[in-house]
N, C-alpha and C positions, 0 to 999 in steps of 0.2 A: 431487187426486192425493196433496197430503201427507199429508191423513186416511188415505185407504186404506190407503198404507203404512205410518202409524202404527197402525192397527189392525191389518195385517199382522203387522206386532211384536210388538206384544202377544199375538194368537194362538199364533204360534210360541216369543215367551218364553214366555210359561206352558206352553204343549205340553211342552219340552225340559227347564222345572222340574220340572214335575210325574212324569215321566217317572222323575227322580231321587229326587227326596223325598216321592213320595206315601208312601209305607211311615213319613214321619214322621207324617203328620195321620189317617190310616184305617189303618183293618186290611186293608193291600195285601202281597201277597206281593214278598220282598224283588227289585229288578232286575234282578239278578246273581244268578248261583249261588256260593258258596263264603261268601255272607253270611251270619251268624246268622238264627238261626229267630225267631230274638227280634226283637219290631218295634224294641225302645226300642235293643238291642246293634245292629241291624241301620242304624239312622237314624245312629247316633253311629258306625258305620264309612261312612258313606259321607259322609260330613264332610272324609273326606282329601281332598287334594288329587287325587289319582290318576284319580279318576272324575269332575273340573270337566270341562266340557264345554268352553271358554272356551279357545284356546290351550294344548291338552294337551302334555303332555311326559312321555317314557319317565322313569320306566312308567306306564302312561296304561290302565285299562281302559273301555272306551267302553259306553254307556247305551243300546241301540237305537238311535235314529234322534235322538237328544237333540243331539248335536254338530252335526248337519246344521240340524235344526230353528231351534239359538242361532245359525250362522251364516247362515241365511236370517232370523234377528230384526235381528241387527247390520246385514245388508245393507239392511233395508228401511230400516231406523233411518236407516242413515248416507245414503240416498238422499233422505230425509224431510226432513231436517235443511240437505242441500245444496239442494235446493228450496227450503226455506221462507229460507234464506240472501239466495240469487240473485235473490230475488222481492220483500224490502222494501224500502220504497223511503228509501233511507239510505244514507250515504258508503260508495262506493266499498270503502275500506279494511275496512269492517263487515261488509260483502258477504263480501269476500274470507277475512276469518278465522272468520266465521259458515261457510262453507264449508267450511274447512281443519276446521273441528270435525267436520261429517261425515265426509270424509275419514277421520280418526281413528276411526271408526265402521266404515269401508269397511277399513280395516288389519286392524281385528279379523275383521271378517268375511270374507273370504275363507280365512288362514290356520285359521281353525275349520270354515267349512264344508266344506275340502278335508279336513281331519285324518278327520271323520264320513263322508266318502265313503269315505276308503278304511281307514277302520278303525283307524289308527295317526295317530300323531303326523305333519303333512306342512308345510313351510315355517313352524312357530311360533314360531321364533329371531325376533322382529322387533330392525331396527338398532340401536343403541348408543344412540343419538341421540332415540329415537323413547322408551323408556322412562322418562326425567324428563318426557317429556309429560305423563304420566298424571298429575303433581302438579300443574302447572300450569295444567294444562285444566280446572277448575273455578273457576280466577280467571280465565280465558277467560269461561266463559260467563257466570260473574257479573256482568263487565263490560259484555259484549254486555247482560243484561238492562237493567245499569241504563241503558245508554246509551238503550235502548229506550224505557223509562220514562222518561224525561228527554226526550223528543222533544215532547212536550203534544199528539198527534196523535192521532185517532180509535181506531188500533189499536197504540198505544204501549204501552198498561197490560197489554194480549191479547200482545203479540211477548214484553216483560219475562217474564209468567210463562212463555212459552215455555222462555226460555232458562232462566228457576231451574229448571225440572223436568228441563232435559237438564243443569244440574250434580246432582241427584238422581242421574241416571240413569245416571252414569256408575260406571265400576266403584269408584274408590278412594272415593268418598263412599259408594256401594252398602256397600261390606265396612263402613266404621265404623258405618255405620245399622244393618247389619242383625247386627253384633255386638251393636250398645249394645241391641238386642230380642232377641235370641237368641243368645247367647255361646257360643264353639265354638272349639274346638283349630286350627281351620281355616276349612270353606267354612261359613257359616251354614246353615240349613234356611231361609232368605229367600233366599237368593240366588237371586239369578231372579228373584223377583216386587216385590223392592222396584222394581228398574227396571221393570219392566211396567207395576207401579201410576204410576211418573213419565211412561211414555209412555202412560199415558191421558190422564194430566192435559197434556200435551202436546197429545194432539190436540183433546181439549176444546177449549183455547186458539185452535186453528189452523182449529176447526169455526166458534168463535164469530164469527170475522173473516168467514166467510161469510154471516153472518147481517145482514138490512136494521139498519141505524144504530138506528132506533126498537124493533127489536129486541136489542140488546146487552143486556149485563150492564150495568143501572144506574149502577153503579162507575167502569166505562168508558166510559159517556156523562156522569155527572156530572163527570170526568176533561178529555170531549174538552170540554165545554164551559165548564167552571169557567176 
């Protein structure tokens, strides 16, 4: 079930990027009206903040069905992640904050997919509280990985890259990656797809553990047996 969702994700992110910044990569007519004619004037206006799909805020012009699309990414995301949480077999306490990181997935995602339903901005203020999360949530999952790696157990080395790809995937790492490839006044022309391509590698991860022992990745059998 994690797979699917995490391919779910990916479908939907790229859907909801591509939606936005096709007009950077092809000769696509611009998403909006009131854009320049110009592919290159027209990519580098849609960089504002105004048309992220991601927790919009007035003034917010929405992308067809792109908001809806990224909160049905986050949602499957954060559903993926509280599964794959709940399901290792490791303390307690691992469980529980491997979970609270979905969670934090499921925050984003509803507040964006209600904005794309109804067209405007709708519950995006999130709590006070909730926003130094986003700094600290990649020394979350990093943790999570290495504790994972550090187990010597069959799918220790498979869980580990799990979690580095969901600190990939997250947004504040997202914007520095996909500045340091594409630098922008604002939103990237990656935004959207760096995560996407993390929750591939994600579910790779979470496919492989499906896979018979004599069929793993080398790495992680010379790992479980070393």
């Amino acid at each position: 079930m994690a797979v699917v969702l995490l391919a779910t994700s990916t479908v939907t992110g790229l859907q909801a990027a591509w939606s936005r910044w096709a007009v950077c990569y092809v000769d696509a007519d611009p998403p909006l009206g009131g854009l320049p004619d110009d592919r290159a004037a027209a990519c580098e206006a849609l960089q504002d903040h105004r048309y992220d799909n991601t927790l919009p805020t007035d003034p917010w012009a929405p992308i067809a069905d792109a908001a809806q699309r990224e909160g049905v990414s986050y949602l499957a995301l954060g559903l993926a992640v509280v599964l794959v949480a709940v399901t290792v077999r490791d303390r307690r306490l691992v469980r529980a904050v491997g979970a609270a990181v979905g969670v934090m997935w499921l925050a984003l995602a509803v507040p964006t997919l209600r904005s794309g339903l109804a067209g405007e901005p709708v519950g995006s203020d999130l709590p006070a509280g909730v926003a130094p999360l986003a700094f600290v949530m990649p020394f979350i999952t990093l943790t999570l990985a290495a504790f994972a790696a550090a187990r010597g157990t069959r799918d220790g080395r498979l869980e580990g890259l799990f979690w580095v790809t969901m600190t990939a995937a997250q947004p504040l790492p997202e914007f520095f990656v996909t500045q340091m490839l594409w630098s922008s006044y604002d939103s990237s022309p990656l935004a959207g797809f760096v995560r996407c391509v993390a929750v591939v590698g994600a579910g790779l991860a979470v496919a492989a553990t499906l896979l018979p022992a004599s069929r793993r990745p080398a790495l992680v059998r010379r790992r479980a047996h070393g």
